[in-house]
MIDORO-783587 format. One record per atom (N, C-alpha, C): residue in three letters; chain; atom name; x, z, y. Coordinates in steps of 0.02 Angstrom, whole numbers. Each point is the difference from the previous one (the first is absolute). Example, Ala and Ser with C-alpha at 12.3 -4.5 7.8 and 13.67 -1.06 7.14 Angstrom:
<atoms>
ATOM  type  mol  atom       x       z       y
ATOM   Ala    A     N     660     390    -284
ATOM   Ala    A    CA     -45       0      59
ATOM   Ala    A     C      45       0      60
ATOM   Ser    A     N     -18     -36      53
ATOM   Ser    A    CA      42       3      59
ATOM   Ser    A     C     -39      37      55
</atoms>
This chain:
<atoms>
ATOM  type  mol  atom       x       z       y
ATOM   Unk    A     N    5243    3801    5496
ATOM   Unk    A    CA     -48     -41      36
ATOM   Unk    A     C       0     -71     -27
ATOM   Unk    A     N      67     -19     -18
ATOM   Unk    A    CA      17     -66     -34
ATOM   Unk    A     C     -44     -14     -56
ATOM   Unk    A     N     -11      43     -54
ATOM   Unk    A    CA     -54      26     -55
ATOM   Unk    A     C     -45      -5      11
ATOM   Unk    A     N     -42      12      35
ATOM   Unk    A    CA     -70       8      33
ATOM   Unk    A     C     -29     -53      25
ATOM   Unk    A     N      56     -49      32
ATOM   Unk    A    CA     -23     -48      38
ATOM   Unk    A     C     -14     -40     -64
ATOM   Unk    A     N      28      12     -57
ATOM   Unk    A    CA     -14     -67     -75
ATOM   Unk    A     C     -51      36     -24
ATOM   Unk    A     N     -29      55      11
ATOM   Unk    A    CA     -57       0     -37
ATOM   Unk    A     C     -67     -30      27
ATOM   Unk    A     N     -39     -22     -56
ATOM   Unk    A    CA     -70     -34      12
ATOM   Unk    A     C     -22      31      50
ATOM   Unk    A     N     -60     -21      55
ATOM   Unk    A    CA     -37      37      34
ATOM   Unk    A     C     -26      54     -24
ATOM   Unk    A     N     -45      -8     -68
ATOM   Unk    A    CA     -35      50     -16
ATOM   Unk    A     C      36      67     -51
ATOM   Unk    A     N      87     -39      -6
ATOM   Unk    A    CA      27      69     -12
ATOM   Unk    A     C      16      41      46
ATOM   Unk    A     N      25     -29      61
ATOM   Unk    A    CA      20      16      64
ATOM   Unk    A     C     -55      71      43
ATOM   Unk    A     N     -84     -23     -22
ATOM   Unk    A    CA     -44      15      12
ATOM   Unk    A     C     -15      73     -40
ATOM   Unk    A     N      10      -4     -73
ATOM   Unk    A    CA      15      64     -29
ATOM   Unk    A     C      60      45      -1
ATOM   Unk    A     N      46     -46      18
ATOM   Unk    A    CA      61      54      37
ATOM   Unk    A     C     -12      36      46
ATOM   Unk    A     N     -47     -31      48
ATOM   Unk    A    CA      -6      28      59
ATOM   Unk    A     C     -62      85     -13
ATOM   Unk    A     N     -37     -32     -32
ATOM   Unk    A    CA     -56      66     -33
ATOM   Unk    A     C      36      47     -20
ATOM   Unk    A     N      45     -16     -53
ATOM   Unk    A    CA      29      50     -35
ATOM   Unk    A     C      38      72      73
ATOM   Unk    A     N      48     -52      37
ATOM   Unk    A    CA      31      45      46
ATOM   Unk    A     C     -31      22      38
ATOM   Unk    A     N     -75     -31      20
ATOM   Unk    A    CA     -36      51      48
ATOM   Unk    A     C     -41      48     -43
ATOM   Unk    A     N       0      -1     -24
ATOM   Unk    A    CA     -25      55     -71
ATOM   Unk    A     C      49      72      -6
ATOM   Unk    A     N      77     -33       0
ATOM   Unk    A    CA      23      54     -10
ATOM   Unk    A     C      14      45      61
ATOM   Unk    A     N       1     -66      65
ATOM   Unk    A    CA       6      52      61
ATOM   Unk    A     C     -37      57      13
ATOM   Unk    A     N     -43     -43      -8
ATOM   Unk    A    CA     -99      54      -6
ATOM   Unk    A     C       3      55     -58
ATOM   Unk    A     N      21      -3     -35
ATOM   Unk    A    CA       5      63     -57
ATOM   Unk    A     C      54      48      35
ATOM   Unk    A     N      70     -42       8
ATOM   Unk    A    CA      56      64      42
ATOM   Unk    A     C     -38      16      69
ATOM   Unk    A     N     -33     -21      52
ATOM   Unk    A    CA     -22      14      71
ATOM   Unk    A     C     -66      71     -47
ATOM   Unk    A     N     -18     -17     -39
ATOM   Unk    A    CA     -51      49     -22
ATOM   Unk    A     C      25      41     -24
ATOM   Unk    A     N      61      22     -36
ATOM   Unk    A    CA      29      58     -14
ATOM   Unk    A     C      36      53      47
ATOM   Unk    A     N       1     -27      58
ATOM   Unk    A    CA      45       5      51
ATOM   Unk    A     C     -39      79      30
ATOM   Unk    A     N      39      44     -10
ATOM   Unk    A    CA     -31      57      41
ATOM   Unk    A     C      13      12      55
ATOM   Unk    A     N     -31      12      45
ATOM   Unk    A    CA      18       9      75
ATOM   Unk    A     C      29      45      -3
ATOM   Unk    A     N      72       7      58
ATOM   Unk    A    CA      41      53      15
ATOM   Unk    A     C     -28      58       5
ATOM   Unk    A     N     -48       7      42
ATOM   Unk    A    CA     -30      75      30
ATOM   Unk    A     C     -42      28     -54
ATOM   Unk    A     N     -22     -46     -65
ATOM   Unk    A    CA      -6      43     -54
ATOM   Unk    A     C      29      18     -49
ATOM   Unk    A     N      49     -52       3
ATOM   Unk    A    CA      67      31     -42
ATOM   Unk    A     C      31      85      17
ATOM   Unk    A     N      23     -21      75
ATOM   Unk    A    CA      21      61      23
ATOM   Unk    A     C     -51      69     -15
ATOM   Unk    A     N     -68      -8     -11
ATOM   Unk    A    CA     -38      58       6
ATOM   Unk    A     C      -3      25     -78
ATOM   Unk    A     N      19     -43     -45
ATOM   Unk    A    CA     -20      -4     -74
ATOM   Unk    A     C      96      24     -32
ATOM   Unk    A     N      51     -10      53
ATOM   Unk    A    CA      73      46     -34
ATOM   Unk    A     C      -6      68      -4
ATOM   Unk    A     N      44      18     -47
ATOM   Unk    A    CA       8      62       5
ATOM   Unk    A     C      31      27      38
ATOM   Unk    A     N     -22      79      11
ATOM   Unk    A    CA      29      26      86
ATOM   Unk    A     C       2      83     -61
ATOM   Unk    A     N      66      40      47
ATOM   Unk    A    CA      24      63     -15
ATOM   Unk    A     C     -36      43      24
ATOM   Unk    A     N      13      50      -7
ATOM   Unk    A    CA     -61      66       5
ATOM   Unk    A     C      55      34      46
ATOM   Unk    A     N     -23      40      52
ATOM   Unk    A    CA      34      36      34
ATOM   Unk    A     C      60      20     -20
ATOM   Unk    A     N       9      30     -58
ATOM   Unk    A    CA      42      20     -28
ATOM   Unk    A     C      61      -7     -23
ATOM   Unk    A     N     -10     -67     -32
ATOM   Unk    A    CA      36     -78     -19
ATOM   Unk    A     C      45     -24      63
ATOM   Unk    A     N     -34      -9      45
ATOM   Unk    A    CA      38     -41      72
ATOM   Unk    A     C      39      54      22
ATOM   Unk    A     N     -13      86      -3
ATOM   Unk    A    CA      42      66      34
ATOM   Unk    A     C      39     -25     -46
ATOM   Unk    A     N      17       4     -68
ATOM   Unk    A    CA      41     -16     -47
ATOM   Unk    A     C      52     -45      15
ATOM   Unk    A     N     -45     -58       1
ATOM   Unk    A    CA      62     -60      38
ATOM   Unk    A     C      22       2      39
ATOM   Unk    A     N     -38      22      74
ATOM   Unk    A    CA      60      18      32
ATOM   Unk    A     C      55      55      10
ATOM   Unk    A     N     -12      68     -29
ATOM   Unk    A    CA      72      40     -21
ATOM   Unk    A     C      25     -46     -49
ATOM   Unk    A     N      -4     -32     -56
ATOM   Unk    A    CA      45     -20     -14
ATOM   Unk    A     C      38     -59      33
ATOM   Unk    A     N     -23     -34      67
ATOM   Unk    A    CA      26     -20      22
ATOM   Unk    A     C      49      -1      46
ATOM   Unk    A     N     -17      71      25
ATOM   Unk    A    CA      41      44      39
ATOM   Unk    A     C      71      19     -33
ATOM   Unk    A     N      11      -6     -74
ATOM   Unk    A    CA      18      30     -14
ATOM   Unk    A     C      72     -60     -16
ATOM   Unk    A     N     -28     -47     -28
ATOM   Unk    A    CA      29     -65      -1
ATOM   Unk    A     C      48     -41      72
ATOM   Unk    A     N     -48      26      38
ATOM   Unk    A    CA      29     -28      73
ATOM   Unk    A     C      53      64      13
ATOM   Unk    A     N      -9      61     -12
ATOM   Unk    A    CA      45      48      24
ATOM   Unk    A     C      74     -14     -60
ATOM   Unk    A     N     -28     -16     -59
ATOM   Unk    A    CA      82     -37     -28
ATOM   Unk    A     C      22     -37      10
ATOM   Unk    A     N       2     -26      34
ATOM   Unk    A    CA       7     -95       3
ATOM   Unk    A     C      38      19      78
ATOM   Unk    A     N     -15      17      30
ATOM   Unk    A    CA      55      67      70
ATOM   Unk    A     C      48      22     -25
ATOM   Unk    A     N       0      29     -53
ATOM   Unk    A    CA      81      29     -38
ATOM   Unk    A     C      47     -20     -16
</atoms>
């Protein structure tokens, strides 16, 4: 902030552009959660029966 306060007004002024520039570019890349979530990949019936015997199977060693 110490920095900033020595620069000219009108560098001060393009500092300031620059960072709202980049906020505005990251806030625009920004995907909303609920389409993230709809756009992951998800297992097929098959896949998740899978995971869970093998999970069954893991939890029943882990008892021994």
């Amino acid at each position: 902030m110490e920095l900033v306060a020595q620069l000219p007004d009108r560098e001060v002024q393009r500092l300031m552009r620059n960072i709202q520039s980049r906020f505005e570019n990251h806030n625009q890349r920004r995907v909303p959660m609920q389409e993230l979530i709809l756009q992951a990949p998800t297992w097929t019936d098959e896949e998740y029966n899978n995971y869970l015997e093998a999970r069954k199977h893991i939890n029943k060693s882990r008892l021994q």
